[in-house]
C-alpha positions in Angstrom: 0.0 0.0 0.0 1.4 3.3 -1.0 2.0 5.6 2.2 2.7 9.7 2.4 6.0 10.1 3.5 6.9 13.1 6.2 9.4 14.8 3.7 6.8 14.5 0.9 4.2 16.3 3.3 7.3 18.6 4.3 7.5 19.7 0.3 4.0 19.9 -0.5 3.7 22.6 2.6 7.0 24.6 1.2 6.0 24.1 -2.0 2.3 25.9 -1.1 3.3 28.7 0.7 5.9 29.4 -1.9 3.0 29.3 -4.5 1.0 31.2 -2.2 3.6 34.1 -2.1 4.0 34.1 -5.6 0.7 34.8 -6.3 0.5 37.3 -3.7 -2.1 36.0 -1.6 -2.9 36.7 2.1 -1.1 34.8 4.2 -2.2 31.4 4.9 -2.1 28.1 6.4 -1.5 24.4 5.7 -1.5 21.1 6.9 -1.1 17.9 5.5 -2.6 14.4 6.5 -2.1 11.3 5.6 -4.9 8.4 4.5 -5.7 7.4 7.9 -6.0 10.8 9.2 -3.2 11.4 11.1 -1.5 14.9 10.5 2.0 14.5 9.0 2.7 18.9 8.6 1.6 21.8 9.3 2.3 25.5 9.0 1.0 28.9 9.1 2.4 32.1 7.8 3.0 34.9 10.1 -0.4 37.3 9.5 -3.0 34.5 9.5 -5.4 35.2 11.7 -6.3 33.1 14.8 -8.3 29.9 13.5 -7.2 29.4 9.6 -5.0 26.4 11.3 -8.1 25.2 12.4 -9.9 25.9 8.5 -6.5 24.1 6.5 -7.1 21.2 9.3 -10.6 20.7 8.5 -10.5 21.1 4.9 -8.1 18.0 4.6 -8.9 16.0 8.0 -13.0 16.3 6.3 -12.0 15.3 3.1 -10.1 12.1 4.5 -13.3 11.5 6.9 -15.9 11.3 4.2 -14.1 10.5 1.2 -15.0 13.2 -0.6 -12.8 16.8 -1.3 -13.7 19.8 0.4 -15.3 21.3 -3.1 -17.7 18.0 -3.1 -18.2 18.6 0.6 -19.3 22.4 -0.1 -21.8 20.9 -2.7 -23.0 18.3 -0.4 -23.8 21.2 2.1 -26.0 23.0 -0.3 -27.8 19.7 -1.0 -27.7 18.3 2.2 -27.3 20.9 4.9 -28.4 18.8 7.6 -25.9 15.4 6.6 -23.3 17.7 6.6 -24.3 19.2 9.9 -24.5 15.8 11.5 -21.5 14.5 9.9 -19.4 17.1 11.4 -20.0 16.2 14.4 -19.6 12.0 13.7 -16.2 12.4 12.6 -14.7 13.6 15.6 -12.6 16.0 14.2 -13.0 19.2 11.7 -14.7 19.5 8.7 -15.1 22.7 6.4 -17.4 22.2 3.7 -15.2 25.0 1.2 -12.8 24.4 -1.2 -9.1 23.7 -0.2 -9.3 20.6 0.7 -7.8 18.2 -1.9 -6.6 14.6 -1.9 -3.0 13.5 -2.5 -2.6 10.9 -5.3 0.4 8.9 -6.4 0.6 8.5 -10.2 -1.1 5.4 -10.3 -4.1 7.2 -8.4 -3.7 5.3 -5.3 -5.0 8.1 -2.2 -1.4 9.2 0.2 -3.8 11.7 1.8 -5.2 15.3 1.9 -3.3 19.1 2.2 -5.7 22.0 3.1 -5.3 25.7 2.6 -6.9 28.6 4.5 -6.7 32.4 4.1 -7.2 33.4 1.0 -10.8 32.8 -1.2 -11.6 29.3 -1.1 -10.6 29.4 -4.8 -7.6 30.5 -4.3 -6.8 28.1 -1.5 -7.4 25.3 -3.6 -5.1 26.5 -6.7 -2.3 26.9 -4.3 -2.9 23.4 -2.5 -2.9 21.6 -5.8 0.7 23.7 -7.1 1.8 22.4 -4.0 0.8 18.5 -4.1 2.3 18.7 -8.0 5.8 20.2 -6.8 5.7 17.6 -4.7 5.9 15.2 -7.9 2.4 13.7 -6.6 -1.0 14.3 -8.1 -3.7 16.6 -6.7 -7.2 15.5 -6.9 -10.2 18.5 -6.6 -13.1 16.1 -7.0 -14.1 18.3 -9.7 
């Protein structure tokens, strides 16, 4: 079974914020987890403002708990505001239904994990996440 290694997760969070700065966003911040959940890095820029730890964790740790990216999860909570409501508080840990939060692939497509971004527009947080999962040499999977 393939496995995220801590210096792949270690590049894919240099590799954000370094995409991050060079497309001049607000400062943000990232973690990184691996298939079963467990966080492998994290780090937040100096500026960030008190919870978007919290926001980067959720993004990824939700889109590991459900399957799903955060940008499915954001469509499930227009759909089905009261599943995602209840699932937030089954999983036992974070869950932010915005983009951000998108899954780590090997080349064969086999799932390493999650990163999540938080600062900037949802958008944008995603766009930087998956620069950082493809300097990484890895493949970044939106969900859609």
């Amino acid at each position: 079974m393939a496995q995220l290694k801590s210096r792949q997760a270690q590049r894919i969070v240099a590799a954000t914020l370094k995409a991050a700065r060079e497309a001049s966003l607000k400062p943000v911040a990232v973690s990184v987890y691996d298939a079963r959940g467990a966080l492998v890095a994290f780090q937040a820029e100096d500026g960030t403002s008190l919870k978007r730890g919290e926001i980067a964790m959720g993004k990824a740790f939700g889109a590991i708990a459900l399957g799903v990216t955060s940008r499915v999860i954001g469509a499930m909570a227009v759909e089905r505001p009261h599943f995602i409501a209840a699932a937030t508080h089954a999983i036992g840990g974070p869950l932010i239904p915005a983009p951000g939060g998108v899954f780590i692939r090997d080349a064969k497509g086999a799932l390493l994990g999650a990163v999540g971004v938080s600062g900037d527009t949802s958008d944008n947080d995603e766009a930087v996440a998956c620069a950082g999962v493809a300097a990484a040499g890895l493949v970044a999977d939106k969900g859609a």
